[in-house]
C-alpha positions in Angstrom: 98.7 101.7 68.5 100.9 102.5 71.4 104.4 103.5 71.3 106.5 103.1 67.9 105.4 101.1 65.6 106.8 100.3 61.3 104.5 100.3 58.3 105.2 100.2 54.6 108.4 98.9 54.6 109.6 97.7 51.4 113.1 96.0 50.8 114.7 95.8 47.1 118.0 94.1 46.1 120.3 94.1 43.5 122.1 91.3 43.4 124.7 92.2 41.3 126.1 95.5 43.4 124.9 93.8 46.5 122.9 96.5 47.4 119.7 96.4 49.7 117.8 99.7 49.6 115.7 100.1 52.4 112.0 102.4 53.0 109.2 102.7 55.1 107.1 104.6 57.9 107.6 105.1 61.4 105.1 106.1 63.7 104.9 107.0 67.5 108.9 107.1 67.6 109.1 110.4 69.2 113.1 111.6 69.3 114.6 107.9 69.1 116.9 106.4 67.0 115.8 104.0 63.9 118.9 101.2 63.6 118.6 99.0 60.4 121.1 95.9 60.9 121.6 92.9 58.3 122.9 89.5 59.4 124.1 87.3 57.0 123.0 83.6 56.4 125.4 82.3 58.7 124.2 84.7 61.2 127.2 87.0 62.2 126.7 91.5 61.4 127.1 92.8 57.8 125.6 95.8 57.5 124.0 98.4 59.6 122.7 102.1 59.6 121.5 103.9 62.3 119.6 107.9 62.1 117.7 110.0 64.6 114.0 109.7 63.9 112.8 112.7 61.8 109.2 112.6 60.6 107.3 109.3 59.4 109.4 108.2 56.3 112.8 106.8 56.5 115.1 105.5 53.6 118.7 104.3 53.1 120.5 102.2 51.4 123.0 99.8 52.8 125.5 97.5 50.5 126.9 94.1 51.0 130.0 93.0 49.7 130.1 90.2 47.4 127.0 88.8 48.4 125.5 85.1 48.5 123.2 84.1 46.2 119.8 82.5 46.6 119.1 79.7 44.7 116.9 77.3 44.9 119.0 74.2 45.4 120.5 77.0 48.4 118.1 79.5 49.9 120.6 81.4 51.1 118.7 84.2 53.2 119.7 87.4 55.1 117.5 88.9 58.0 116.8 92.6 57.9 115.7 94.3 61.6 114.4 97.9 61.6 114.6 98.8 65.9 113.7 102.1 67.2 115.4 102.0 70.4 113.4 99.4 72.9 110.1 100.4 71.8 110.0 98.6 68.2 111.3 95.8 66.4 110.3 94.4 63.1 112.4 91.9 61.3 112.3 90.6 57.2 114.5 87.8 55.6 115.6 88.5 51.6 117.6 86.7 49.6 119.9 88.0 46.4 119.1 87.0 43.1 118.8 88.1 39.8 116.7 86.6 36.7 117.5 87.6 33.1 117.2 86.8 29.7 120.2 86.2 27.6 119.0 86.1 24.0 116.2 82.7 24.2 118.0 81.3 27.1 116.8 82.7 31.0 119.1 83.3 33.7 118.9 83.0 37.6 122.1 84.4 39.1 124.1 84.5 36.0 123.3 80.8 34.9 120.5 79.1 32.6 117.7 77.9 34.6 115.0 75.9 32.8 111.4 76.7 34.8 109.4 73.7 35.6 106.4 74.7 37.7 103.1 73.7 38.8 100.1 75.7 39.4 97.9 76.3 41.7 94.7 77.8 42.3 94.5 78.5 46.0 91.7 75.4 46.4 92.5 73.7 49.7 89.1 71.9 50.1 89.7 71.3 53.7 89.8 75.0 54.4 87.0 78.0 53.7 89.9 79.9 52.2 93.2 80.2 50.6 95.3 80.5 53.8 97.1 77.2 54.8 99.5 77.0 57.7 102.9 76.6 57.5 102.9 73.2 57.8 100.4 72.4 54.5 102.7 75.2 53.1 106.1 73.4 53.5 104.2 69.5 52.5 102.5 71.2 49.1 106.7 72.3 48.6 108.2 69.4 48.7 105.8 67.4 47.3 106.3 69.9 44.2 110.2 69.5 44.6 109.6 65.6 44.6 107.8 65.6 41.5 111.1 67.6 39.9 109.4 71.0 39.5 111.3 74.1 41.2 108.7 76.2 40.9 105.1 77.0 41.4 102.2 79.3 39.2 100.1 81.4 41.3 97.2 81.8 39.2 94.0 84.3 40.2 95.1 84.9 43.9 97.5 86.1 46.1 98.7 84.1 49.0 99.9 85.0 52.5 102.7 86.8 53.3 104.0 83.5 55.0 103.9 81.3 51.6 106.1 83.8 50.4 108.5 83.5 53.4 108.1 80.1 53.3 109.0 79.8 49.4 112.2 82.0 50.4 113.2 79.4 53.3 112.3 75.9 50.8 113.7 77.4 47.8 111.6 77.3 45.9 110.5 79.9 42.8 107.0 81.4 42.3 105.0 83.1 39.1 102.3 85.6 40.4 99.6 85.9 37.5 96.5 87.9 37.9 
């Protein structure tokens, strides 16, 4: 590659402190600056944290204050953009949520949440693999959410990055078994 470019970078909340710790690689940056900002769902500035670039790795942890909750009934999602000056930009949205268990009883955010999920194998027969577009990624999501489950099993694969993203944005929860 040419010029600045981000690998590795890996986001992790804790949705009780609102905190949003922040890692990854940068490479190519040369002397520039690396400027981490966070936008809220509504879109205005909540956090941001700006170093010069020194070596490959960078790290921080940035908090917000009394954050919003994702649920699924209210995927509330922030954005996350890593810049290093004009040359790079990469951009991640994360949500804040929390699932526990409270003696028999599980817990999203604080509350009970009873799991209903479907599962799927990855078998879209009108496609050699297991990598449907956004569009057959949002239908197979609601059609789930009309059937009354809010959730779905991922059994013996891992999908795309953008079913993720896309589970974020419809709200909806996902069990990754391998």
């Amino acid at each position: 590659f040419e010029g600045a470019n981000f690998s590795d970078l890996w986001l992790t909340t804790n949705a009780e402190t609102g905190e949003i710790s922040v890692r990854g690689k940068v490479h190519g940056a040369g002397d520039s600056q690396l400027l981490i900002r966070i936008s809220a769902p509504d879109g205005s500035h909540c956090a941001e944290w700006s170093s010069a670039v020194d070596g490959e790795d960078f790290a921080t942890t940035l908090t917000i204050p009394s954050p919003q909750y994702w649920q699924p009934d209210n995927p509330c999602l922030y954005k996350l953009e890593c810049l290093v000056g004009q040359q790079a930009r990469v951009t991640r949205s994360f949500g804040f949520r929390r699932l526990a268990c409270e003696d028999e009883q599980l817990l999203l955010n604080n509350q009970p949440v009873v799991l209903r999920g479907a599962l799927n194998w990855g078998w879209y027969p009108e496609i050699l693999c297991p990598a449907p577009d956004e569009a057959t990624i949002r239908d197979e999501f609601r059609r789930v959410r009309e059937f009354g489950y809010n959730m779905i099993k991922l059994c013996l694969y891992v999908p795309s990055h953008l079913y993720f993203q896309i589970a974020d944005e419809e709200g909806m929860l996902l069990w990754m078994e391998l």
